[in-house]
C-alpha positions in Angstrom: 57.7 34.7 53.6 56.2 33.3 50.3 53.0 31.1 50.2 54.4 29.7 46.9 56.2 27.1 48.9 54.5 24.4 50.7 54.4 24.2 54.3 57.5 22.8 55.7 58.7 21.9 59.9 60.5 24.0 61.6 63.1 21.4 62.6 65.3 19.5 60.5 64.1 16.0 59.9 66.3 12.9 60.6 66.9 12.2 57.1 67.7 15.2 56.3 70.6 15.5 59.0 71.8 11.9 58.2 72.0 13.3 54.4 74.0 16.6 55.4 76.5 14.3 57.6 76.8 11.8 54.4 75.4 8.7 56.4 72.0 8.3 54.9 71.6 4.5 53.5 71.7 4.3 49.3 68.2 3.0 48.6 66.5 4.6 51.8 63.0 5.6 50.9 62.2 9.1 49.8 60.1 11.7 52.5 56.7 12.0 51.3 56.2 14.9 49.0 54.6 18.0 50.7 51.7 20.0 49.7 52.1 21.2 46.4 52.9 25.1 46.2 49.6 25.7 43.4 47.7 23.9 46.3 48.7 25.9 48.7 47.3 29.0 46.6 44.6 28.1 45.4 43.4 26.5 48.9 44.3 29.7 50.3 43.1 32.4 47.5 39.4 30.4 48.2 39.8 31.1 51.6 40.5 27.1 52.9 43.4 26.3 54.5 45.9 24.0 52.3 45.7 20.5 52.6 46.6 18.9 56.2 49.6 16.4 56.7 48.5 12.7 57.5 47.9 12.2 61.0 51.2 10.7 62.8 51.3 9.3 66.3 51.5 11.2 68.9 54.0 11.0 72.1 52.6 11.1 75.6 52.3 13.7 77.1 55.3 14.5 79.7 54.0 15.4 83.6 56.5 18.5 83.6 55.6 21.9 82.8 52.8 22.6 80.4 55.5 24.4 77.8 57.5 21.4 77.5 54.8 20.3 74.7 55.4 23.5 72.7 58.2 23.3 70.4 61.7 24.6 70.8 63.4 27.8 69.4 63.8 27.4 65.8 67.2 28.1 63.8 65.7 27.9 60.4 63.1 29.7 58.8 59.3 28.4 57.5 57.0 28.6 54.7 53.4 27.8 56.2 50.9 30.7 55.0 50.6 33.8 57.2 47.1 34.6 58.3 46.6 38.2 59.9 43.7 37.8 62.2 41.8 41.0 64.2 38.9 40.9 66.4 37.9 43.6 68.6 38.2 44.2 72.5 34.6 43.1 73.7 36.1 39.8 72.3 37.2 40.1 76.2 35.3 42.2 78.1 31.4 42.2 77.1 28.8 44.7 78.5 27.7 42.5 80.9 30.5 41.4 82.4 31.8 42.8 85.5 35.8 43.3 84.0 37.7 41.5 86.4 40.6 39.9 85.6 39.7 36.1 86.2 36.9 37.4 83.7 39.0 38.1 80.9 41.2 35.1 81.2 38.3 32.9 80.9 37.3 35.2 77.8 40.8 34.8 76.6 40.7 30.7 76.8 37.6 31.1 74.7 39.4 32.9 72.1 42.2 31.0 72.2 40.3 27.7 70.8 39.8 28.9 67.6 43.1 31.2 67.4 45.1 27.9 68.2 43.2 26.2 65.9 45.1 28.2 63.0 48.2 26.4 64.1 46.6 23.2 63.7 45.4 23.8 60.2 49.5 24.6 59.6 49.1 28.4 59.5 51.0 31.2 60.6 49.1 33.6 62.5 49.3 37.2 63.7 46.9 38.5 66.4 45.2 42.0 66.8 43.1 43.1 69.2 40.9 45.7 70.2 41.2 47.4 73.4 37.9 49.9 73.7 36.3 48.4 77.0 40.0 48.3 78.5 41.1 51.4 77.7 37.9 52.9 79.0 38.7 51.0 82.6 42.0 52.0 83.4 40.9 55.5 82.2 38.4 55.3 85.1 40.6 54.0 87.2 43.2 56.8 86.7 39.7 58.9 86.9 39.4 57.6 90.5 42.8 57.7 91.7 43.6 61.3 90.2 43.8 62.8 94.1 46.4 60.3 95.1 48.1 59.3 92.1 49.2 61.9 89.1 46.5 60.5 85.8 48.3 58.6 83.1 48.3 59.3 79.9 46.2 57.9 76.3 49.4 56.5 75.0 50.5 55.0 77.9 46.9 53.4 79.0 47.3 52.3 75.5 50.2 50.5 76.1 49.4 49.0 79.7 46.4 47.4 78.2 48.3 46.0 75.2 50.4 44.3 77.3 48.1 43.2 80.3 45.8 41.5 77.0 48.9 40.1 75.2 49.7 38.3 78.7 46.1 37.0 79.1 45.9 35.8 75.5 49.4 34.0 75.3 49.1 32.6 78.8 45.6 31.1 77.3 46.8 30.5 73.8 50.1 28.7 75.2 47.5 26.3 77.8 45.5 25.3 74.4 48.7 24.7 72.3 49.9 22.2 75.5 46.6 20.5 75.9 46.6 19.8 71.6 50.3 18.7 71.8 50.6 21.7 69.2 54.4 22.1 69.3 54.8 25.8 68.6 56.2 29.0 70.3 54.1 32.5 70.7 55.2 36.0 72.2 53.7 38.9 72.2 54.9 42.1 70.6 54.3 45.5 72.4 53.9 47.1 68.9 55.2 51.2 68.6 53.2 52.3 65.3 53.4 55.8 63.8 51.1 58.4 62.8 51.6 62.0 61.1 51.5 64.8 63.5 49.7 66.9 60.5 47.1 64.1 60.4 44.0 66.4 60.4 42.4 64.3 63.4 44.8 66.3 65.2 43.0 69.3 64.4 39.5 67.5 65.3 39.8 65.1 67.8 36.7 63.0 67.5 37.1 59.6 69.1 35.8 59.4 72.5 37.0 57.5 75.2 36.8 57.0 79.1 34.0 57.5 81.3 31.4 59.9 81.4 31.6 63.0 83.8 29.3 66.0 85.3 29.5 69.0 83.0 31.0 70.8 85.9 34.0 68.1 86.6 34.5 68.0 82.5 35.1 71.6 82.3 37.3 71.6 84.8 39.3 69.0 83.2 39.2 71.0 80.0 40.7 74.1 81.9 43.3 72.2 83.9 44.4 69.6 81.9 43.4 70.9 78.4 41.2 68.1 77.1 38.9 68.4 74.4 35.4 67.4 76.3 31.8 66.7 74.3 28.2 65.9 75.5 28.0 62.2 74.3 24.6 61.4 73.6 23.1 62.9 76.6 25.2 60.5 78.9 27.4 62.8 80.4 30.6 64.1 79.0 33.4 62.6 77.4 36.8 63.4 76.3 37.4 63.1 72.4 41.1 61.8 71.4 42.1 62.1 67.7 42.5 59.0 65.7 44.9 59.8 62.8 46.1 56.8 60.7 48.6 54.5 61.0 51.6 54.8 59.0 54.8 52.9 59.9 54.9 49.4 62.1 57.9 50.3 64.4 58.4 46.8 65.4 57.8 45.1 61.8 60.9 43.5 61.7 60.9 42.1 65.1 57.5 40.6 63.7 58.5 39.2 60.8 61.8 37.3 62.2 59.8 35.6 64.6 57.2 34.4 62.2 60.1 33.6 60.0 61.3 31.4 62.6 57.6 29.8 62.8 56.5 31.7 66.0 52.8 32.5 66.6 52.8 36.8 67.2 50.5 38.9 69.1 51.4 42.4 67.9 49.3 45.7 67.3 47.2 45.2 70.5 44.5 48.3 70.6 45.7 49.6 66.9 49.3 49.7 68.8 51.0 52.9 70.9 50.9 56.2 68.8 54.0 57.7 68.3 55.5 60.5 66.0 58.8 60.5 64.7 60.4 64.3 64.9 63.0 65.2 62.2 66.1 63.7 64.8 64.3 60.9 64.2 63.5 60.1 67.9 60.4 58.7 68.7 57.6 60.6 70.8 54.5 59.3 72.5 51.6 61.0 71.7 47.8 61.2 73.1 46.2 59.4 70.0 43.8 56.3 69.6 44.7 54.1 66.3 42.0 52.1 65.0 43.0 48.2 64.9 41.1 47.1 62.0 43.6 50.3 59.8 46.6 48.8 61.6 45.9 44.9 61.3 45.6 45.9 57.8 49.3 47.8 57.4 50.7 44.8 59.5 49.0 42.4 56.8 50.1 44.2 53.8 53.7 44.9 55.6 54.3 41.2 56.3 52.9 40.2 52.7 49.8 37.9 54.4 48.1 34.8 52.4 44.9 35.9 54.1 43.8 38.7 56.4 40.5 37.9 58.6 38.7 40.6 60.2 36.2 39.3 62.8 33.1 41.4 63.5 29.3 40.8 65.2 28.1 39.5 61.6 28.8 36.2 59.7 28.6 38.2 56.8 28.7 41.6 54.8 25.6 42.8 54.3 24.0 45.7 51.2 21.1 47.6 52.1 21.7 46.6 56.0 18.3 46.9 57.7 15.8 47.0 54.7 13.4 44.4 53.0 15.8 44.4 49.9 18.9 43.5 52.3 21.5 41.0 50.7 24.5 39.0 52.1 27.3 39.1 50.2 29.1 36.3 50.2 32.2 37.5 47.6 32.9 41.3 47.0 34.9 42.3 44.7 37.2 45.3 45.6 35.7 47.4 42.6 32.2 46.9 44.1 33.7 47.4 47.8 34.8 50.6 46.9 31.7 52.0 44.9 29.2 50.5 47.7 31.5 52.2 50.5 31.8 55.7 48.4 27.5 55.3 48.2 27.1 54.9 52.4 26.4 51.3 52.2 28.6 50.7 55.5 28.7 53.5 58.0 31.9 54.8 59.3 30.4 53.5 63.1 29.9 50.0 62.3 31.3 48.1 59.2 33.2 51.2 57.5 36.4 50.4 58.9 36.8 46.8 58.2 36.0 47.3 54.6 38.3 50.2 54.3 41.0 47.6 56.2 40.2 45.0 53.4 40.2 47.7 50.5 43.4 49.0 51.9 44.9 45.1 52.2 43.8 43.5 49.2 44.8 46.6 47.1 48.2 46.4 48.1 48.4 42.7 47.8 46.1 41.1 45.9 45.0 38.7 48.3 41.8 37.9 49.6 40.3 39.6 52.6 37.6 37.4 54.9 34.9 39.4 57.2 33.2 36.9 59.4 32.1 36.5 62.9 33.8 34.0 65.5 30.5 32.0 65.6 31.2 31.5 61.6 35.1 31.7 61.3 35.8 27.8 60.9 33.1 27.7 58.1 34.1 31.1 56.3 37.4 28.9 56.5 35.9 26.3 54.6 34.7 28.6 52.0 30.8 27.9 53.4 30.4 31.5 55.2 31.7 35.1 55.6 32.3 37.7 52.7 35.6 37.7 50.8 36.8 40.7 49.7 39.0 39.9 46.1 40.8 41.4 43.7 
């Protein structure tokens, strides 16, 4: 996918059919002209969305199912710009909410406003989301149920809450397309990703994860079930995972064809399911924890992105975070990212990863990266907010 064409529909046009059958009329008028392709770049390489079609009429819409406003399967591929887009879990589950499902879904119809909204600006998007609070719960569930029913594992509660968010987002994300008359299809992508089994997290598993437990019930779970336990803050006892780094997007090609055939994607839910491929070349699950802002950025990079968008609890990137000298940085260029990340300007807890992500993305590409909040994302669209990371 280039975004050195203009953006072009997904279906053919009538004229364009009358002209492959050879009935089009001599002297029938042209099709207007599209967005020019150095529009389209520049728009994008500021950070703005290219220049939107003139408004057409719309149809009614019909009393059948909602998904009879979203467009059909298309045969032919498109050129719109790709925007990768992450944001974490708490986008879905919050601290002071109580987790139920019902919750989450109305979290997710939130979300899906301004998600939807990247169709309607005539991007293509990809979705990544954290799962943290999600992964904790069904650990706790498993936690609770261990006397009746055998515990799961990491890379399977990995995998359950990828797809139990993907169906909450695109069930929400479909329901805001309908209501917009947005004609376009979505699906969500239960995204396999591997890691090195030499990573040295292996060695020194450091993410924790799960609830918190007694010291006595932790050290029996490190004797029976062989998990590394630590004292986490004087809260209890956690166990610690390893987060190695992402290296291969199993499912990149199933990605790419359907945003070649101008499909919306949720893919890489939670960082994705950690896998190791052995020298058979069979893939293995493995107990592991990806970080989502390392894969969002792979996925980016992989499916050569116009414009990867990480979404944090800031508007924007911030130098000497905290202090009376503190400055917002509203461009960043990557040599200064790197020499401000390499001095401890953005701890490895907080905003570390995301500017390693954008590092990592714009490196490889030489596009722009955008760190915003959601509060900020339409203006940081604009160009009026957020800090963009650039060549």
């Amino acid at each position: 996918m280039s975004a050195d064409q203009p953006n072009a529909d997904r279906t053919p046009t009538k004229a364009s059919t009358a002209e492959a059958a050879g009935t089009k009329k001599p002297g029938a008028k042209k099709a207007p002209k599209k967005t020019p392709a150095a529009a389209v770049k520049k728009a994008i390489a500021a950070g703005r969305p290219p220049a939107k079609k003139a408004a057409t009429k719309k149809e009614a819409p019909k009393s059948a199912a909602v998904d009879e406003n979203l467009a059909p399967v298309a045969t032919q591929k498109t050129h719109r710009p790709l925007a990768v887009v992450a944001f974490g879990g708490n986008a879905l589950l919050r601290p002071e909410d109580d987790g139920t499902v019902a919750e989450q879904l109305r979290r997710s119809e939130g979300a899906a406003v301004w998600l939807a909204d990247f169709a309607r600006r005539g991007y293509d998007l990809v979705c990544v989301h954290g799962n943290g609070p999600q992964v904790g719960q069904v650990l706790i569930q498993m936690e609770e149920a261990a006397a009746k029913v055998p515990p799961g594992t990491v890379d399977f509660a990995v995998a359950e809450t990828e797809g139990g968010m993907g169906y909450l987002l695109e069930l929400a994300i479909r329901n805001r397309l309908a209501s917009q008359h947005i004609k376009r299809q979505l699906a969500t992508v239960l995204t396999l990703v591997t890691v090195d089994r030499d990573d040295p997290a292996f060695r020194a598993p450091s993410k924790p994860i799960g609830p918190f437990f007694a010291r006595h019930r932790a050290l029996e779970l490190q004797r029976r079930l062989r998990w590394k336990m630590v004292e986490d803050s004087g809260r209890g006892w956690r166990k610690v995972v390893p987060s190695p780094r992402p290296l291969e997007i199993v499912n990149v090609a199933a990605i790419r064809s359907l945003l070649d055939h101008g499909h919306l994607v949720i893919a890489g839910g939670g960082g994705g399911i950690p896998v190791v491929r052995k020298g058979s070349g069979r893939l293995v699950g493995v107990e592991a924890v990806i970080d989502k802002d390392r894969t969002s950025a792979l996925l980016a990079r992989d499916l050569k992105a116009d414009l990867f968008i990480l979404l944090t609890g800031v508007p924007q990137v911030v130098k000497n975070f905290g202090r009376k000298d503190q400055e917002a940085l509203p461009f960043l260029p990557l040599s200064e990212a790197r020499r401000l990340l390499d001095k401890g300007q953005f701890p490895a807890g907080s905003m570390g990863p995301k500017i390693e992500a954008a590092i990592d993305f714009v490196a490889a590409t030489g596009r722009p990266a955008l760190i915003t909040n959601i509060e900020h994302l339409e203006a940081a669209l604009e160009g009026e907010s957020g800090t963009r990371i650039v060549p």
